[in-house]
N, C-alpha and C positions, 0 to 999 in steps of 0.2 A: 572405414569399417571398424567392427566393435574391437577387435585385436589391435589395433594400428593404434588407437584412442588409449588404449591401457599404457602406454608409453611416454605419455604427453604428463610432464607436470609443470599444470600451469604457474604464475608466481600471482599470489592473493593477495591483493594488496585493498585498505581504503582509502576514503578523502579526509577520517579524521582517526585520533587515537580508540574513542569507543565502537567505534563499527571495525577497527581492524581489532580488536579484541573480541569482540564475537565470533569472528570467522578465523581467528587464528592468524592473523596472517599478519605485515607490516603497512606501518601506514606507506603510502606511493610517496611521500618526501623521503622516505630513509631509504626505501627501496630502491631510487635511483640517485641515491646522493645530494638533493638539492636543500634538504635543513628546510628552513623558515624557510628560505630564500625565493619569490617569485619570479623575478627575471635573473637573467645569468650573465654572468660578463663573459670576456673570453678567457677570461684567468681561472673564475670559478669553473668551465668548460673543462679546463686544461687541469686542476685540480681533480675534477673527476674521472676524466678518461686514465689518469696518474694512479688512480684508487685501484688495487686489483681486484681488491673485495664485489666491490660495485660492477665491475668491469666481466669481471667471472658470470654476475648473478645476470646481466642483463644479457652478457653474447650465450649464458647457455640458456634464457626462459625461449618458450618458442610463443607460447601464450600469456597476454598480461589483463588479469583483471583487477577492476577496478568501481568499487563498492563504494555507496553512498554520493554517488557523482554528482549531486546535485550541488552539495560543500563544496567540490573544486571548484577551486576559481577557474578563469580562463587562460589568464596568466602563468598559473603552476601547469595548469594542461599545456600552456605551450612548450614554459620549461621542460616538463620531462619529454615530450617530442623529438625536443634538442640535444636532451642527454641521450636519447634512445640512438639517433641520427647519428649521434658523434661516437658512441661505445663500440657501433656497431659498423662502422667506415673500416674496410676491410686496408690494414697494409702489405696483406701475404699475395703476392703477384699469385693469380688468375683465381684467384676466390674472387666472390661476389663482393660489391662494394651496394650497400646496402641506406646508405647513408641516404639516397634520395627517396626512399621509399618514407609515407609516415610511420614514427615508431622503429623507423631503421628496420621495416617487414614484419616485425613484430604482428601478431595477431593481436586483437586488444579487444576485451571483450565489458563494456561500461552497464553498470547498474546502479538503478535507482529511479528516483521519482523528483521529475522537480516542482512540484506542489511543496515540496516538503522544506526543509530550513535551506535557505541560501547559502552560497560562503559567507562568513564572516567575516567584517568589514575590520580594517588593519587598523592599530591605534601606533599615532607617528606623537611624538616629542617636537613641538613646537614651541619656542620661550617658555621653557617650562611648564607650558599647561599641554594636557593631553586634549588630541584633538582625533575627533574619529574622521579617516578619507576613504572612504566608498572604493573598494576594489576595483576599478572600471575606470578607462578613459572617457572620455567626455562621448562618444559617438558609440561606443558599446556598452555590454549588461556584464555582469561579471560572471554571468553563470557558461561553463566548459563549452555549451554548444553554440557560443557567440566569437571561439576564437580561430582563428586562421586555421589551426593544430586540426581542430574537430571540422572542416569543411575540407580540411586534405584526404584525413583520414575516412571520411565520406562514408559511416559504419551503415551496417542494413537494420533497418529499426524491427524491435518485436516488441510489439504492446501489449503488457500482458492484462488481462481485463478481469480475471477472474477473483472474489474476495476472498480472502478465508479467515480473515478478523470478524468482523461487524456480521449478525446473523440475523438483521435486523433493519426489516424495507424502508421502516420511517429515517434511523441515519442515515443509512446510505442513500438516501433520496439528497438527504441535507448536505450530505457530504459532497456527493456530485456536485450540488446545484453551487456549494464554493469553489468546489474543480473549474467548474464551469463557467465561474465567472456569471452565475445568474442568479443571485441571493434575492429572494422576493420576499414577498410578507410570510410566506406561509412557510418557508424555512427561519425567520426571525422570530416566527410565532413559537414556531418548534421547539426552537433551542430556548428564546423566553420562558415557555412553560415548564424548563428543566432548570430555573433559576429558584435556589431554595433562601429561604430568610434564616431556615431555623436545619444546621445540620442533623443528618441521620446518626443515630443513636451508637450506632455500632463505626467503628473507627477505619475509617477507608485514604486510602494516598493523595497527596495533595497535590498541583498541579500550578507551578508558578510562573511566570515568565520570567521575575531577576531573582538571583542566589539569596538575596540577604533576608527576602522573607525565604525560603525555605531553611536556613540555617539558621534562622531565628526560631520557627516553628519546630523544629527537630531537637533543638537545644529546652527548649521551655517542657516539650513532650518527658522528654527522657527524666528532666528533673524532678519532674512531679514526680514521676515513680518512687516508692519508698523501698523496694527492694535492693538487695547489696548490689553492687556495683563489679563488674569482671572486663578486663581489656585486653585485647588480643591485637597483636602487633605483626606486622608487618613483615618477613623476610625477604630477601633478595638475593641475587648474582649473577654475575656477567658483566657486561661493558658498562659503568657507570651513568654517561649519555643516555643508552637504551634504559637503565634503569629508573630515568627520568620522566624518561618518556612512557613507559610504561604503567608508571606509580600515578603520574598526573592523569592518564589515562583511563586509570580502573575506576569505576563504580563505587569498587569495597576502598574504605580509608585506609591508611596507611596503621592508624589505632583507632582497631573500631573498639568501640565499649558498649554496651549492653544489662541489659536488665532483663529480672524474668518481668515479662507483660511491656517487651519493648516491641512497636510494631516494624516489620523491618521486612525487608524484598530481596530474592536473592537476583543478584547481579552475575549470573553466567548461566549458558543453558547445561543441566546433566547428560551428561553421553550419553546414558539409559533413560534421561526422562522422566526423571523423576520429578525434575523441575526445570523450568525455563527464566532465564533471563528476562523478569518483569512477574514472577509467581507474589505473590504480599502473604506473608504469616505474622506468627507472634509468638514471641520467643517465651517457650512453657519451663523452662528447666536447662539443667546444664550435667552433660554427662558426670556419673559420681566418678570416674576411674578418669578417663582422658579429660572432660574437661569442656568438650565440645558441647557449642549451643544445641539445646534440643528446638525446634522450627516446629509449631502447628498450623498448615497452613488454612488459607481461606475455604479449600474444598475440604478441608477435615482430617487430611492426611498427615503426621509426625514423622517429621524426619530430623533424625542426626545427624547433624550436617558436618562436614568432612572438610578441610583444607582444598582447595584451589589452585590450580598454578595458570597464572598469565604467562605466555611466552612469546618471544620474537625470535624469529625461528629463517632462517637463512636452508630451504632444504632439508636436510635431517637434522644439522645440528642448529641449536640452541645456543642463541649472540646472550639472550640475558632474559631471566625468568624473575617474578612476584612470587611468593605465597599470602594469601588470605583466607579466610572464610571469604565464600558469595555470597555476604550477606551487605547489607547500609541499612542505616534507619529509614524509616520511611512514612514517615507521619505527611511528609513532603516530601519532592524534588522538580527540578528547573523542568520548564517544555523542551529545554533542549537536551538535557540528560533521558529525556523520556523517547527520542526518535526510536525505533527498532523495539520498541516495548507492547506487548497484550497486556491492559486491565482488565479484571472483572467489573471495575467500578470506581470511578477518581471522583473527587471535588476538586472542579477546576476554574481558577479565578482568571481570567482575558481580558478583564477592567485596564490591567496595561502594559497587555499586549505591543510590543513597538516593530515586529517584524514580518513579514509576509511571511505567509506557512506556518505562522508559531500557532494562531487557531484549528485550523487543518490539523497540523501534526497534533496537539491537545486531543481534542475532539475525538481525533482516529484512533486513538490509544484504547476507548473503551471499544467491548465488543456490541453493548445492549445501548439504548435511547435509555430503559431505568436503570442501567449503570453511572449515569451521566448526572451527577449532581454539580450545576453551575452557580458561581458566587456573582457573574455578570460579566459582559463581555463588551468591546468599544466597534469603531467601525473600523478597525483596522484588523481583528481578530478573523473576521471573513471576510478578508481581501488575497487574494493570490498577485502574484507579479504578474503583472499585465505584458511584460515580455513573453513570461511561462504561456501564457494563457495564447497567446499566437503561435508562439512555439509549438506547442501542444498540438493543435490545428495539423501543423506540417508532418508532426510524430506520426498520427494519427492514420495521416495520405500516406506515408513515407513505408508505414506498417503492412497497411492491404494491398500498397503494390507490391511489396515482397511476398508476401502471401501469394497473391496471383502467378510471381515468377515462380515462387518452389512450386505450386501447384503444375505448374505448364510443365515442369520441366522434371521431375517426379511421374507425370505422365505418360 
């Protein structure tokens, strides 16, 4: 009942630093103690059931969510299972012993889309040279819903179907038809036709798949500018570690710098809405008393933009907060900095493209087909994971039969 629900505070967790920073919440490795760490020994076990901290957070949540699921590996999904299992193994004679249940009973509530960026593949230290190894055993995928953890826990699926990006039949035809695993001529024609020689006049965000062209393009932008120069720095406090992890995680740099006619996006959404996380302006002025950038953005509106705080937050209290402006340059940034982002309008290059879902995720970012200016795009850009893509299939069935049951049973 609605009463009984006011009671329930879930623990918000994601599968990476920037999506637990939009929802406030910690990433799922800190949350249950496991660090970098994918698989657990029995020491690292015994180390974390020893943590009270952890120990406290996990036996009081009753509900764990878990944002951006598509990034967890399968691995980390099974780790925390096992931390869940072992936190929660009752030693108080005639309490519940909880430990064989998935999630040790825990309710577990997963979101996300796996069309969208995989986990990221681990780079290991071999004779000296780096070498990249594919998260996955040889006979599995490495995405959450291929491991043991996620077939115990056997969740009830709900597919949500409805857009509220894209306002715009001809994308979203094109968009499906990469969902879908069914890219023909007439979506290649599509996105072809959105391929420009000669950029649009007026200055719109860029769309990379590796870092070093967008911080090459952000660096060169800002320099041309001839206006004076202003940097604004970074505070912090709290647990050093979280402070780590939080600073590597935010959007805003540690020293941003700025210019008047720097174009720049703010990176958090406004509690009132004034602005969202992925809004693009251009910096007009700088307050004459405090100091603060003044923000014009793309729909016309000026705002003074106000200081920030990122926090990692344990319940009410606060392990370790950031301050910034939400703002970054934004002439450019990565496809993968752009997941959970609305454009009105990107130039987006997929020439090299190297991962499943990075086109997809590109692509989705704009709301319109003439927001979409493309520099050219390879055959990897519209490929989805062909595991996703069967997967999918099962989501799909797994969906309308729950639907059917609540309907029967609602009746």
């Amino acid at each position: 009942g609605e009463e009984e629900g006011k009671d329930i505070h879930p623990a918000v967790t994601a599968s990476t630093g920037i999506a637990a920073t939009h929802i406030g919440g910690l990433t799922i490795h800190s949350w249950c103690g496991i660090g970098i760490k994918d698989t657990l020994t029995s020491r690292d076990l015994s180390d974390i059931v020893s943590n009270k901290r952890i120990v406290g957070r996990i036996k009081k949540a009753e509900v764990l969510i878990i944002d951006e699921i598509s990034m967890l590996s399968a691995k980390t999904f099974t780790a925390v299972d096992k931390v869940c299992r072992a936190v929660r193994k009752s030693n108080v004679p005639f309490a519940e012993d909880k430990s064989k249940l998935p999630f040790g009973g825990l309710q577990v509530v997963l979101v996300g889309d796996f069309f969208q960026l995989p986990p990221v593949t681990r780079r290991v230290e071999v004779s000296n040279e780096q070498t990249f190894f594919p998260d996955e055993d040889e006979n599995t995928t490495p995405f959450a819903f291929s491991s043991p953890a996620w077939r115990e826990l056997d969740p009830t699926v709900c597919y949500l179907i409805e857009q509220h990006r894209q306002e715009d039949a001809v994308l979203l035809n094109a968009l499906n038809a990469i969902r879908s695993n069914v890219v023909d001529d007439i979506t290649r024609d599509c996105l072809a036709g959105r391929i420009v020689s000669v950029l649009p006049k007026e200055t719109i965000t860029k769309l990379f798949p590796h870092n070093a062209n967008v911080d090459r393009i952000n660096e060169v932008e800002l320099a041309k500018l001839t206006t004076q120069k202003r940097s604004f720095a970074m505070h912090s406090r709290g647990a050093p570690p979280l402070i780590e992890s939080l600073i590597r995680n935010c959007l805003s740099p540690e020293s941003l710098v700025l210019k008047v006619g720097a174009k720049v996006m703010f990176t958090k959404n406004h509690p009132e809405g004034r602005y969202v996380n992925g809004t693009l302006g251009e910096v007009i002025g700088f307050d004459k008393e405090e100091g603060q950038p003044i923000v014009k953005t793309r729909a016309g509106k000026t705002i003074v933009v106000e200081v920030s705080e990122w926090g990692i937050q344990d319940g009410e209290k606060i392990l370790a907060a950031i301050d910034q402006y939400p703002l970054r340059l934004a002439w450019a940034i990565t496809v993968h900095k752009s997941q959970g982002m609305s454009l009105d309008a990107a130039v987006i290059d997929l020439r090299q493209a190297f991962e499943y879902g990075q086109g997809y995720v590109a692509l989705s970012r704009v709301r319109t087909l003439d927001g979409l200016y493309l520099l050219g795009f390879n055959a990897r850009a519209l490929e989805v994971h062909p595991t996703v893509s069967e997967q999918d299939a099962r989501f799909r069935e797994a969906s309308a039969l729950a639907c059917r049951q609540l309907t029967r049973s609602s009746s």
